[in-house]
C-alpha positions in Angstrom: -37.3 67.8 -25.8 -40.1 70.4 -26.4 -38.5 72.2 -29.3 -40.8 72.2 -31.9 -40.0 69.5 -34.7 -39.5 71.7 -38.0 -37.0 73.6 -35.7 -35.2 70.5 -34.2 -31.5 70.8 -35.4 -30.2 67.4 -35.5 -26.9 68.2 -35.2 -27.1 70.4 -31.6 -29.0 67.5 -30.2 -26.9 65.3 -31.0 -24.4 66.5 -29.4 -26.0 67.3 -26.3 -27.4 63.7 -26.8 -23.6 62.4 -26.7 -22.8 64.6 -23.4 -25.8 63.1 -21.8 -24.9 60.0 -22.6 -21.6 60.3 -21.2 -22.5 61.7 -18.1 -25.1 58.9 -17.3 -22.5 56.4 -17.9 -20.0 58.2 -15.5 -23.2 58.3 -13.0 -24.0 54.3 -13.5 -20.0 53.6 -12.6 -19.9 55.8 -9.9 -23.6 56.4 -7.9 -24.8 53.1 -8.9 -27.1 52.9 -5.5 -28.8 56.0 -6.6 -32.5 55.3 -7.7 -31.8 58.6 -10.0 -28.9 57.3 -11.7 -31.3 54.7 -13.0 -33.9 57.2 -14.0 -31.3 59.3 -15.6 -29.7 56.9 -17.8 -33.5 55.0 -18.8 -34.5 58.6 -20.2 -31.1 58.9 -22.0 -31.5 55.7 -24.0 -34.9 56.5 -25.2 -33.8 59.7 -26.2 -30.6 58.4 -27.8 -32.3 55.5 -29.7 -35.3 57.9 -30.7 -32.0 60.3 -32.5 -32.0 58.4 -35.5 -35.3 58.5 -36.3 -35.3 62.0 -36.0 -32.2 62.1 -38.8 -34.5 60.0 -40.8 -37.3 62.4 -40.7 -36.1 65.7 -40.5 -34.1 64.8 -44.2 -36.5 67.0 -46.0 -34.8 66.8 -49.4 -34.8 62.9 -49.8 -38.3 62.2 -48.5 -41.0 62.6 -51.0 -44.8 61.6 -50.9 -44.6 57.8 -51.6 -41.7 57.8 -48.7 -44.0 59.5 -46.4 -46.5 57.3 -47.0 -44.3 53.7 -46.6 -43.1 55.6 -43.1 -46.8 56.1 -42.0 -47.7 52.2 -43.1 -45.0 51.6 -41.5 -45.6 53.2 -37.8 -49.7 52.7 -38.5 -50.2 56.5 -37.9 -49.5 59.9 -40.1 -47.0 62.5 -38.2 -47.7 66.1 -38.8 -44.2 66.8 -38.0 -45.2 71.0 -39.1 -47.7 71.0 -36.4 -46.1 73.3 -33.4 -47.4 71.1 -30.3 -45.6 68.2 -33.0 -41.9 67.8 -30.7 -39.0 65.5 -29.9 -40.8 64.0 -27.1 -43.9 63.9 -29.3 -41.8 61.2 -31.3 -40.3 59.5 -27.9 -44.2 59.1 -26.8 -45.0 57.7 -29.8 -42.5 55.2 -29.2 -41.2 55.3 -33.2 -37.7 53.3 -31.8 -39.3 50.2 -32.3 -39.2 50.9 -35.8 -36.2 52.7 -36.4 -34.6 50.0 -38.7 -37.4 49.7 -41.0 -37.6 54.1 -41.2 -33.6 53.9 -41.6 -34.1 51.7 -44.6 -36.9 54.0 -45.9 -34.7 57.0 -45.5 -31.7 55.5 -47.5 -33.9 54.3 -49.8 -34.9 57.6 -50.8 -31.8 59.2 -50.4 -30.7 56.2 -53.2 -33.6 57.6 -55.0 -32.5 60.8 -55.1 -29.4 61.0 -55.7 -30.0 58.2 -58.8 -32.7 61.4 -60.0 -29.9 64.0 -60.0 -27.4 61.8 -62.0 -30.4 61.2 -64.6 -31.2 64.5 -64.9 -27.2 65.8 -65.2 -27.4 63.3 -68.1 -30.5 64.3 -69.5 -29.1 67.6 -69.5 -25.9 66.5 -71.1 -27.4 64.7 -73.5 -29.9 67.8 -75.0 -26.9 69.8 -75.5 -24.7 67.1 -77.3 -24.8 67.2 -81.0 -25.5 64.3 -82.6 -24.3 64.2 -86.3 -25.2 61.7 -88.6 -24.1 61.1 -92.3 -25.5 59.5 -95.0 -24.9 55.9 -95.8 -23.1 55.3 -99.3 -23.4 51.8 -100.3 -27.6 51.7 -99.5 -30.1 51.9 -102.2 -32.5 53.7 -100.3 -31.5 56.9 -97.8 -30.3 55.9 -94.5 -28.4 57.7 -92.3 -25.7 56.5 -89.6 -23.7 58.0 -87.1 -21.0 59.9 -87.8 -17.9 61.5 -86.1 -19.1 61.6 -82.5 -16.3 62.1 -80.0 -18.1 64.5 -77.7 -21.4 61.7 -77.6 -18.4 59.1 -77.0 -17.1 61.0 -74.1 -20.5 61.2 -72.4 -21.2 57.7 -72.8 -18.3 56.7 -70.6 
């Protein structure tokens, strides 16, 4: 809970998340009288429902300035998520569940975004090296030039 953001790996916690969560449910069947047990398993859903938002953020290669700053109009605050003291539980204080929906459609939007870039620029890319050849028209008074045999430029089109 105190790991420092940047370092958070998702993954780890969220499997320690999962045997948590396990383990307070096995505590709620069987010590239900125990005022811990309630405690316990409180503490596990804030942390479980705060996980996602911690995917959403910590997906460094999709987020980009205009994403950051819909997720901070979104929560009403800026996160400086390099900051050391800046943790897990920093997040859980904050309380960013409550908005986990709206950062999970911000986070897809720009993973969307970014994966619609990289196909654009394969195609840019694609489309510098194809050759383009052209021929002259025959029936046209004046010079104009159309497309000629253009297989490889046919390929990439489909």
């Amino acid at each position: 809970m105190f790991t420092k953001f940047k370092d958070i790996n998702v993954e780890e916690i969220q499997k320690e998340v999962d045997k948590y969560e396990k383990a307070a449910n096995v505590c709620a069947i069987n010590m239900k009288e125990n005022p811990v047990t309630a405690v316990f398993k409180e503490k596990v859903e804030e942390l479980t429902s705060t996980m996602p938002v911690v995917t959403y953020l910590r997906d460094d290669e999709a987020l980009e300035e205009r994403h950051w700053n819909e997720i901070y109009d979104t929560l009403g605050m800026t996160l400086d998520l390099q900051n050391d003291d800046f943790t897990l539980n920093s997040l859980i204080e904050l309380n960013v569940k409550k908005d986990k929906d709206k950062l999970g459609e911000i986070s897809l939007k720009a993973k969307k975004q970014k994966e619609l870039e990289t196909q654009f620029k394969k195609i840019e890319t694609e489309w510098k090296k194809a050759p383009i050849e052209t021929r002259k028209h025959k029936e046209s008074p004046k010079v104009y030039f159309i497309l000629d045999k253009n297989e490889d430029l046919y390929n990439l089109l489909e």
